[in-house]
BALUMRO-54333 format. One record per residue (C-alpha): residue in three letters; x negated, y negated, z. Coordinates in steps of 0.05 Angstrom, whole numbers, padded with zeros to 5 digits, always signed. Layout:
alaXYZ ...
This chain:
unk-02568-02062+02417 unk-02501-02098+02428 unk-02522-02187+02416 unk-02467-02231+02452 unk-02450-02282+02384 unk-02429-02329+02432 unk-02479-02325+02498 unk-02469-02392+02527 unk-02395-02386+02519 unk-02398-02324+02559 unk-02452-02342+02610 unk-02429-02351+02689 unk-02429-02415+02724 unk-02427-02418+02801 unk-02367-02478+02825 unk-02386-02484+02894 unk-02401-02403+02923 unk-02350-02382+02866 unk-02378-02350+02815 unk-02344-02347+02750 unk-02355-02293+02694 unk-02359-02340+02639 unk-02342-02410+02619 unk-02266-02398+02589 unk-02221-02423+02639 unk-02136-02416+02632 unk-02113-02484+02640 unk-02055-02499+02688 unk-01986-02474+02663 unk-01914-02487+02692 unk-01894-02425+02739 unk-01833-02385+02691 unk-01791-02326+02707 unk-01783-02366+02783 unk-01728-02341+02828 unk-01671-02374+02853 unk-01712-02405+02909 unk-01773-02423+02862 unk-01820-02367+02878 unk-01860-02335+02828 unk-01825-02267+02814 unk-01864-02207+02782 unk-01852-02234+02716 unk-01882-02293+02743 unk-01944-02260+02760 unk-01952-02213+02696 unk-01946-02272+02647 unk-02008-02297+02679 unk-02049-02234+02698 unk-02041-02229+02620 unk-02098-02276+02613 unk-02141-02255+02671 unk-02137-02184+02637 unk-02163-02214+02573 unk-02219-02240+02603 unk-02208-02309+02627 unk-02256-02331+02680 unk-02201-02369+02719 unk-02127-02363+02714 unk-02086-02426+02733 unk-02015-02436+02761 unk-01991-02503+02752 unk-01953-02558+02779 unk-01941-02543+02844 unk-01908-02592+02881 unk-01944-02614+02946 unk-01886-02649+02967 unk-01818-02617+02945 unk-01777-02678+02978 unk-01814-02742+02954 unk-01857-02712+02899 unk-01809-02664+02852 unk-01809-02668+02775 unk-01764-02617+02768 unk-01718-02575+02798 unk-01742-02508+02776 unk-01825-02518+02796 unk-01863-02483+02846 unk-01863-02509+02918 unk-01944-02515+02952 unk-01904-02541+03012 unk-01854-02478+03021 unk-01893-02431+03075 unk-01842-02371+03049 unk-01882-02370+02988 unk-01936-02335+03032 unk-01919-02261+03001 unk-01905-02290+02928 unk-01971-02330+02922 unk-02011-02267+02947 unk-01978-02221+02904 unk-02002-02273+02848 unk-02068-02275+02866 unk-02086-02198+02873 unk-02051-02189+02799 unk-02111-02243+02776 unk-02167-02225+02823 unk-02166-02146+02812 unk-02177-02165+02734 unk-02246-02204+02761 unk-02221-02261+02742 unk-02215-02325+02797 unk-02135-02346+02811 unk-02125-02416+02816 unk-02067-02469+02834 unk-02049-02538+02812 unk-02034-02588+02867 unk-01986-02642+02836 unk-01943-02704+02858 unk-01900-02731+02811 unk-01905-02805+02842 unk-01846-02850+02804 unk-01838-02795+02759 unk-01807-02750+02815 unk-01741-02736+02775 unk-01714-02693+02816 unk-01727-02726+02875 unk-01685-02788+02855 unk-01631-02736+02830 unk-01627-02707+02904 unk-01613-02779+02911 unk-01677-02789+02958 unk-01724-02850+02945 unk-01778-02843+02897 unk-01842-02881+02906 unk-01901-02907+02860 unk-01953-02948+02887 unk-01921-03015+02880 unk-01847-03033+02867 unk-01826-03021+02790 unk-01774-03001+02740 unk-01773-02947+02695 unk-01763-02946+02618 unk-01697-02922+02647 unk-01681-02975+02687 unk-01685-02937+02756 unk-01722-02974+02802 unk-01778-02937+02853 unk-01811-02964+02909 unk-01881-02981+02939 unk-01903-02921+02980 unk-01915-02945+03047 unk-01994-02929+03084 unk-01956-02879+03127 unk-01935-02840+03081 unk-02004-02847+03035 unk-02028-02817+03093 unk-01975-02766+03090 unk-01987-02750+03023 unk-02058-02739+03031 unk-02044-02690+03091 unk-01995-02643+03049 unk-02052-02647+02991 unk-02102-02612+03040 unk-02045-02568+03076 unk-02030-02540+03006 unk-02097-02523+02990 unk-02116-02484+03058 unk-02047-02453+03045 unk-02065-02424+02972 unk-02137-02408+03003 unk-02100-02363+03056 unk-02053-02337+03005 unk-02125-02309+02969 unk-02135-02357+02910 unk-02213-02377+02898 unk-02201-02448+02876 unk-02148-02509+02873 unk-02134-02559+02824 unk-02116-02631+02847 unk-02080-02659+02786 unk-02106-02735+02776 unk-02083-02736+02708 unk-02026-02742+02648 unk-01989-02807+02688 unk-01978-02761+02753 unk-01978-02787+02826 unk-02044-02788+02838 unk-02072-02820+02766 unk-02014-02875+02781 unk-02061-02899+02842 unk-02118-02901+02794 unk-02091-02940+02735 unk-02106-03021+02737 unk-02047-03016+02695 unk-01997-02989+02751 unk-02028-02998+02813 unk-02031-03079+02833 unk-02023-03069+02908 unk-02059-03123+02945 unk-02082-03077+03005 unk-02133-03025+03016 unk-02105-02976+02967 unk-02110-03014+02909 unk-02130-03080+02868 unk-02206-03062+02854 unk-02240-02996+02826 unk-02254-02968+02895 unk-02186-02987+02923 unk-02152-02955+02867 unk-02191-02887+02880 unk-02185-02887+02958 unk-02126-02841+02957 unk-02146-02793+02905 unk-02215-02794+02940 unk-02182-02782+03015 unk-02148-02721+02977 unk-02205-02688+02961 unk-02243-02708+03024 unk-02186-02686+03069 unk-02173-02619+03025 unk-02249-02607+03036 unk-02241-02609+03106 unk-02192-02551+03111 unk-02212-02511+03061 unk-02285-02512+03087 unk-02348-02517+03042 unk-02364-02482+02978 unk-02290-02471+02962 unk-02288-02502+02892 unk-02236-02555+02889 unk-02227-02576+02801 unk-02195-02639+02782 unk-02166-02662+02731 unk-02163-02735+02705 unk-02135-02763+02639 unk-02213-02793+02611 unk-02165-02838+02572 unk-02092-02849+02579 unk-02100-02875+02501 unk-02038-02924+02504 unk-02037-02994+02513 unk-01990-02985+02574 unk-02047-02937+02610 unk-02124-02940+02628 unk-02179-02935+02571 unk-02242-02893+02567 unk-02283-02947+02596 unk-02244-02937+02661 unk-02236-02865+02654 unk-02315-02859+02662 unk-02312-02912+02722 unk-02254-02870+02760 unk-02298-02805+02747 unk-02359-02834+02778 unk-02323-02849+02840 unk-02292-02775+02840 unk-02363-02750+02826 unk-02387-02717+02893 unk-02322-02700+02919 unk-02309-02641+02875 unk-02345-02585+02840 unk-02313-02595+02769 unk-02282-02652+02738 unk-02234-02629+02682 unk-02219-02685+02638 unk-02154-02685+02593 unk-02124-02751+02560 unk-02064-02788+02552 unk-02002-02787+02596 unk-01943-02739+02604 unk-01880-02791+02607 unk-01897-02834+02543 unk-01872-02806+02482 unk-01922-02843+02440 unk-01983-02808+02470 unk-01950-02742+02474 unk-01984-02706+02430 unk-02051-02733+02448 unk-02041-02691+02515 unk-02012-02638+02479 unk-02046-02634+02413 unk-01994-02619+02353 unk-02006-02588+02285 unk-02028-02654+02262 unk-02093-02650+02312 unk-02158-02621+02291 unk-02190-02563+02337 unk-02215-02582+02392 unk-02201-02657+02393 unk-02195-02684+02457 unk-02267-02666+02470 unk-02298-02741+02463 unk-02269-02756+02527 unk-02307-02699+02558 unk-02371-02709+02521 unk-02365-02789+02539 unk-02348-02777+02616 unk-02408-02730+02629 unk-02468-02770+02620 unk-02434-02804+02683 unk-02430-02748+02737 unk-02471-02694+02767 unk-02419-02650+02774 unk-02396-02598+02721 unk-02347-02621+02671 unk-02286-02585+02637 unk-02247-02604+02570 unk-02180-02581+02544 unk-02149-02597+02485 unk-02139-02550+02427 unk-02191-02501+02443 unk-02189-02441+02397 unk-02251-02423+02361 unk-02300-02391+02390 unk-02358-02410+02351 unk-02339-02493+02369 unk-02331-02476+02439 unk-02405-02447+02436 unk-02419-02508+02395 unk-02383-02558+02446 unk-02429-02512+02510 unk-02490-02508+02468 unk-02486-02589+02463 unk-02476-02609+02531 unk-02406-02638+02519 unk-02376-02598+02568 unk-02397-02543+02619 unk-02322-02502+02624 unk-02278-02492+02565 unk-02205-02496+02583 unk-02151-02463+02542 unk-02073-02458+02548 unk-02041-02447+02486 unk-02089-02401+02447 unk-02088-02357+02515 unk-02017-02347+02503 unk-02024-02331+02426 unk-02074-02277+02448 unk-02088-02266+02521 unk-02153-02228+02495 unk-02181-02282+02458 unk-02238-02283+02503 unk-02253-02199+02507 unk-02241-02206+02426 unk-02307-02268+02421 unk-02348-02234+02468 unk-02342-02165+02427 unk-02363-02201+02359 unk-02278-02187+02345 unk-02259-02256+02324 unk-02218-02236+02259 unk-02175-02196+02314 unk-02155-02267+02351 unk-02082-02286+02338 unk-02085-02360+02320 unk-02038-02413+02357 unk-02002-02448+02308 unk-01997-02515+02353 unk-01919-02516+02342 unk-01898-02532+02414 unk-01848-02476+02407 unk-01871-02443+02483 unk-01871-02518+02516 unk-01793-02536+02483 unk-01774-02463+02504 unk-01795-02481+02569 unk-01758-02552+02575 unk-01696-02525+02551 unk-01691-02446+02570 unk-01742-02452+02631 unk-01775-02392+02601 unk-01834-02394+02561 unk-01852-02354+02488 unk-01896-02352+02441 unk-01875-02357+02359 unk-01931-02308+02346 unk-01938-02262+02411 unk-01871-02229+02417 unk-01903-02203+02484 unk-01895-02276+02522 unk-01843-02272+02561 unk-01837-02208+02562 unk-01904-02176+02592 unk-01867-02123+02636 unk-01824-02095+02583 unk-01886-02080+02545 unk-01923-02046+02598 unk-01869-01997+02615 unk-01859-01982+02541 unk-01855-01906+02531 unk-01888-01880+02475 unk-01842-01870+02413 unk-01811-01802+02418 unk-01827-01775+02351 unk-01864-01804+02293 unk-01820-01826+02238 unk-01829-01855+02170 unk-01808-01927+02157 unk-01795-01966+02104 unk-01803-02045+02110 unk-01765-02085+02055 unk-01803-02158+02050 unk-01871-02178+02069 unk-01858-02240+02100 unk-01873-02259+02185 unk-01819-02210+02199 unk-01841-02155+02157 unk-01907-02167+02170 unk-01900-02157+02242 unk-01842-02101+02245 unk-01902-02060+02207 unk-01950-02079+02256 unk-01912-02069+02317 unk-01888-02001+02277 unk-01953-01970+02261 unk-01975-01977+02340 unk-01916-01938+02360 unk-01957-01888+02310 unk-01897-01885+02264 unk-01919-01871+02177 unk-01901-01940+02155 unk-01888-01966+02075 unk-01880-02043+02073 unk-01853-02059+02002 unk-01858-02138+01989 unk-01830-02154+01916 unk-01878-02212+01911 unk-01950-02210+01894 unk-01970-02223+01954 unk-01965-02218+02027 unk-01924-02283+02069 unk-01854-02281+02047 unk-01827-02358+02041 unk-01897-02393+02078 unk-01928-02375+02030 unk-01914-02441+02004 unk-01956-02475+02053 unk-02011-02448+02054 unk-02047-02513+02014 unk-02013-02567+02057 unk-02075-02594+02111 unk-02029-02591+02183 unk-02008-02531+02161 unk-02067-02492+02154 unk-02056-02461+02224 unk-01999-02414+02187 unk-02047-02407+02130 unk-02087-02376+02189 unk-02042-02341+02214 unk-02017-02304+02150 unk-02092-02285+02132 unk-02094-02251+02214 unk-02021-02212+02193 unk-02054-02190+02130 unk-02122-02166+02164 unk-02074-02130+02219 unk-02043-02092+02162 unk-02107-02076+02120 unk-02138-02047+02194 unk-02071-02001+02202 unk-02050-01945+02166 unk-01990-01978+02133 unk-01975-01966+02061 unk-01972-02031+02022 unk-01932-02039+01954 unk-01935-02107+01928 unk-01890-02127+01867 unk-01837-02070+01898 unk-01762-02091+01912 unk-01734-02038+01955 unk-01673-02023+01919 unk-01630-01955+01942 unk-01659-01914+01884 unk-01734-01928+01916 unk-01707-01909+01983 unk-01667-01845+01950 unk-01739-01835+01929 unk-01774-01845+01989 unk-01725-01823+02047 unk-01738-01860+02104 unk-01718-01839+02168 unk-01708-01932+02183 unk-01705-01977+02139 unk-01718-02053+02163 unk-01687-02099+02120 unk-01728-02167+02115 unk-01709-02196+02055 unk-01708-02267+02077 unk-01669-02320+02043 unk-01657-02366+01987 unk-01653-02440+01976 unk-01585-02475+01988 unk-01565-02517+01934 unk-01501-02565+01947 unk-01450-02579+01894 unk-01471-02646+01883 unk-01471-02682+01808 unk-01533-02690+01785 unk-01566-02634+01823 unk-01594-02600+01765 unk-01619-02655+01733 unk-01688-02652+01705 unk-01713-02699+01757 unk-01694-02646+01817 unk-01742-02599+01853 unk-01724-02543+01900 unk-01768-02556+01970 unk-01811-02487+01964 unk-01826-02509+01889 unk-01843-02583+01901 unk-01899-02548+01962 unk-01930-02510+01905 unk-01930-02565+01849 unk-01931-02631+01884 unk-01965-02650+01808 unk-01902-02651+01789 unk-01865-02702+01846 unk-01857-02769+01822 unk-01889-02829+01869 unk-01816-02848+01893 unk-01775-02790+01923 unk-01725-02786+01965 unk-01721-02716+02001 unk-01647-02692+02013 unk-01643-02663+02083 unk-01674-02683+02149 unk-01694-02613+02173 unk-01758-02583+02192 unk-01771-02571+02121 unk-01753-02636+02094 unk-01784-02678+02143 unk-01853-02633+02139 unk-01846-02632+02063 unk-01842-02712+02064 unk-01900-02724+02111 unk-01939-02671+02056 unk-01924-02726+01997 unk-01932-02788+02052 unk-01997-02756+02065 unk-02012-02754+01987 unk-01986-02829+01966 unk-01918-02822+01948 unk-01865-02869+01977 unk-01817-02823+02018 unk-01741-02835+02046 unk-01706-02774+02073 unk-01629-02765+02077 unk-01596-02741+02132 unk-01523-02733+02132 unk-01525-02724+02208 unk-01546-02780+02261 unk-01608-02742+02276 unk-01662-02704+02247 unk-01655-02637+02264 unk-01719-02598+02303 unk-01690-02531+02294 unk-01691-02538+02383 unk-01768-02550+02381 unk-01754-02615+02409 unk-01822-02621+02429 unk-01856-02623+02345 unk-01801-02661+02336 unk-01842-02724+02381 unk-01906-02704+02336 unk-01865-02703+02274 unk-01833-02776+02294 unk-01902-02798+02300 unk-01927-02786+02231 unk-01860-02814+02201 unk-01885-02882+02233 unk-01950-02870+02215 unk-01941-02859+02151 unk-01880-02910+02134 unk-01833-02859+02108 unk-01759-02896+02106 unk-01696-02851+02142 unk-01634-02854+02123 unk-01588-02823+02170 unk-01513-02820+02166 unk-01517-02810+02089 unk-01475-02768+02055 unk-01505-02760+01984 unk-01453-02762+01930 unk-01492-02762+01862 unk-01555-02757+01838 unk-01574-02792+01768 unk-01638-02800+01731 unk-01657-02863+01769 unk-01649-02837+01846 unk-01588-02809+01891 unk-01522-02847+01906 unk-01489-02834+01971 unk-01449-02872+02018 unk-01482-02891+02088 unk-01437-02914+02157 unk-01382-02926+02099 unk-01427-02971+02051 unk-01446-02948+01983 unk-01517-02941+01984 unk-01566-02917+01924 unk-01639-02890+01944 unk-01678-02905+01875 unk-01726-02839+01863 unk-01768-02813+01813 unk-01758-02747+01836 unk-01705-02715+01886 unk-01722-02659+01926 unk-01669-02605+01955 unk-01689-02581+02030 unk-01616-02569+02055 unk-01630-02505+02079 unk-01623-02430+02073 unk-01576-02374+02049 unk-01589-02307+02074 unk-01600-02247+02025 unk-01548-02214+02063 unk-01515-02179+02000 unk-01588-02155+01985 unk-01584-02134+02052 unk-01523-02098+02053 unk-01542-02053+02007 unk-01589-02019+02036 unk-01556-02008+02094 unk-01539-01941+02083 unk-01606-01907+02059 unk-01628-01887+02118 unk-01604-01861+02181 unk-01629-01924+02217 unk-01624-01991+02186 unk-01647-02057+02219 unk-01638-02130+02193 unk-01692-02184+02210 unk-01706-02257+02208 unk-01677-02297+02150 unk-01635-02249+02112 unk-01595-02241+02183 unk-01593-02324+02190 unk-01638-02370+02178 unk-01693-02359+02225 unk-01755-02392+02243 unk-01829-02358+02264 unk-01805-02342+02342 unk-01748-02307+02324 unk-01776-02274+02266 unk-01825-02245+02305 unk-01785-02233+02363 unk-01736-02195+02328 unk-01786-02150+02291 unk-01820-02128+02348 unk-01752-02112+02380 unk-01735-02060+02329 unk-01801-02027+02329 unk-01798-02020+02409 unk-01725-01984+02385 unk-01747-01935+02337 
């Protein structure tokens, strides 16, 4: 008889006359693939009926905008106030609902933050008169249009009830409009709406009140609050509890999140980073719910199954709330309930989906080459004819061009000339914030050992093995090798090749100076940082470079403060001796003393390696590193590409 591992996880729990399948909820997420005039499009709608098809209890769209003329972030976010929306926001809630799963929308108000507001050259308002960081100045919203404001709250919500969703969120949290009229810190008005604890909470409280009203009773209406705002400049736990007894009553769940959106420092507290444990923002949760009677949901790094139990099981929280992981594998939760957890694709935490979004306004995933592309991959045809493929290099691209080839039912032979399994990560796999890729290279290698795919470790493919094997494709993905500039010095005993000094950090002296400010040199120097050595990193540019994931890049700036490592940007390293590097900085000779120099200047592609095998088959694909120098979306991206092509 089947035995649920997980039966508290996957127990209901009733919100008001909503009844919810189990206790995994998708978090809000910004609305992608809009059109022209911000409605969600079908692409829209499939990225999120992916997660209410893998068994989420409640599937979230987020931050829509209440008020698209005071009130906008952003240009390209979803209007609650734009009654032509009517036929979009149906068509999004039938593609959750018919999945049994309960659609849901975010009500938000960017309050002094409304960006897009002030660029539409309209006032913006906060509760009192202030400056921005920026210098832009915003005014006190005037009681009329509090009142306002509270009104388009509750129109919203009867809107998205007509439009067929089963709940709202009213987003209280992360430094938005509503959480600015709750902080002590921001909100000093001297009238009704703010000054003391109740005054403070009169507006969100009228929200929910007046959204009650229209929306009738038993309707569950979430929020969500920041429990802490965890910076100096925001509101601690202590008042986080005090706000959420004042809420308590005038919801059905309180979802409780921490920090705040707009300061860099807190960031990654909101959105945990690779640096953050599993499920760490659960204290605020657990602290917050002694306090109320009504349910309580935490988010924050929420991927194992067994602590999610745990967290239930505990009483720290009544509703798990997920974003991330959901978009790594929309079927985490039908994969826990079945027992099938070593089938979950991990999230690596790498922020890659959230920069994507920022700067492409799309949305993908570094391991889940189906984000962003969810229609594509349900119109696939089947492959037309099984053919036998051969896979040169076993790293993330190889990895997952067998994968994605053995599905299509092709015969595949991976060849990896290593002894193992991981290409370059490999690496890694020992170094503590990286032990999400360690993860996520032991869930490639399961996927493989589940799939008929041939596996030949130790094996360069040279054209004699693929005389001998005749392939009807070959996928080149060979990857690529160290750079090493011509500098003096720079094969002096005392310098170490970034993949080598990963493997033997035994070997790094306790000064080093790390040539190169990219990805890999900055990650490799929190690594030694992390294990007592004193760390400067040379940059020839002005900046470090993210590699476009500007949004690590904030978690990554964090830990270089945190850990005191020095930058020197500018520097253009001329020699290196036995002593440390000498290179001339803003036109100044500078020396960097160092017991050991490490190279992380990049990569050259095996592209000679490459060509080579080009012709030995009568189709021939390059991947990842050996085309450029790559990182995991792309990788991935591009191997899953050429199996939809065989």
């Amino acid at each position: 008889m089947y035995q649920c591992p997980y039966p508290r996880l996957f127990s209901p729990i009733r919100l008001g006359r909503q009844w919810f399948r189990n206790r995994i909820f998708a978090s809000p997420m910004s609305g992608r693939s809009l059109d022209s005039l911000n409605r969600p499009t079908a692409d829209c709608v499939a990225f999120y009926e992916e997660k209410a098809r893998g068994g989420a209890a409640s599937v979230c769209l987020g931050d829509c905008c209440v008020d698209s003329v005071n009130g906008l972030f952003g240009t390209q976010m979803v209007r609650a106030d734009d009654p032509a929306n009517h036929h979009a926001f149906n068509m999004f809630s039938a593609g959750i609902s018919r999945w049994g799963c309960v659609a849901s929308a975010e009500l938000s108000h960017a309050g002094l933050y409304a960006y897009a507001t002030r660029a539409a050259g309209r006032t913006v308002y906060g509760p009192v008169d202030g400056v921005t960081a920026a210098g832009e100045e915003y005014r006190e919203m005037p009681e009329e249009l509090i009142e306002a404001t509270i009104a388009r709250f509750a129109k919203a919500a009867a809107f998205f009830k007509s439009c067929g969703f089963g709940m709202v969120t009213v987003h209280m949290g992360h430094g938005w409009g509503l959480s600015q009229f709750l902080s002590s810190k921001v909100n000093t008005r001297r009238d009704r709406w703010g000054g003391s604890l109740e005054n403070r909470c009169r507006m969100p409280v009228a929200v929910l009140d007046a959204i009650r009203k229209r929306v009738g009773p038993g309707f569950p209406i979430e929020v969500r609050i920041s429990g802490s705002e965890v910076t100096p400049r925001g509101y601690d736990l202590d008042e986080g509890i005090a706000i959420a007894g004042q809420l308590d009553g005038h919801c059905d769940l309180l979802h409780v999140s921490a920090g705040h959106h707009e300061h860099a420092e807190v960031f990654c507290v909101t959105h945990p980073s690779v640096f953050s444990e599993d499920s760490c923002n659960v204290s605020y949760a657990a602290a917050i719910k002694p306090h109320v009677e009504v349910p309580v949901a935490t988010v924050g790094a929420h991927c194992d199954p067994a602590l999610m139990e745990e967290i239930i099981a505990a009483g720290k929280a009544d509703v798990i709330e997920i974003a991330r992981a959901l978009m790594a594998d929309p079927e985490l939760p039908a994969k826990a309930r079945a027992g099938r957890t070593e089938e979950i694709r991990p999230c690596l935490r790498c922020l890659t989906c959230f920069s994507h979004l920022i700067t492409n306004g799309q949305i993908y995933c570094a391991v889940n080459p189906r984000i962003g592309r969810e229609p594509e991959d349900r119109s696939l045809p089947p492959a037309r004819a099984s053919k036998t493929v051969l896979i040169a290099g076993g790293g993330i691209a190889g990895m997952q061009a067998a994968i994605a080839c053995a599905d299509r039912g092709h015969k595949v032979v991976l060849c990896e000339k290593s002894g193992r399994l991981g290409g370059a990560l490999t690496c890694e796999e020992d170094v503590p914030f990286k032990k999400k890729i360690h993860a996520y290279l032991e869930y490639q290698r399961r996927e493989i050992a589940r799939r008929d795919i041939d596996v030949h470790l130790n094996t360069a493919v040279t054209p004699d093995l693929a005389a001998e094997l005749a392939p009807d494709v070959l996928l080149a993905a060979l990857g690529a090798r160290s750079s090493v500039p011509p500098i003096p010095g720079i094969d002096g005993k005392n310098v170490l090749m970034a993949e080598y000094a990963y493997e033997h950090t035994e070997e790094v002296g306790q000064r080093v100076v790390v040539l190169g400010g990219g990805l890999v040199g900055v990650e490799l120097a929190i690594h030694l940082a992390g294990l007592g050595r004193s760390v400067t990193v040379a940059e020839m540019l002005p900046v470090l470079n993210n590699g476009g994931n500007i949004l690590h890049q904030n978690a990554l700036d964090t830990e270089i403060r945190e850990r005191n490592i020095a930058l020197s940007l500018n520097t253009r390293v001329e020699e290196i001796d036995e002593g440390g590097v000498r290179a001339a900085k803003d036109g100044q000779a500078l020396y960097l003393p160092a017991d050991t120099v490490i190279c992380a200047v990049g990569q050259t592609p095996l592209r000679e390696e490459a060509e080579a095998l080009r012709f030995c088959a009568p189709e021939f694909y390059v991947l990842g590193d050996c085309v450029s120098p790559k990182n995991i979306l792309q990788a991935t991206a591009m191997a899953d590409a050429a199996a939809k092509n065989i």
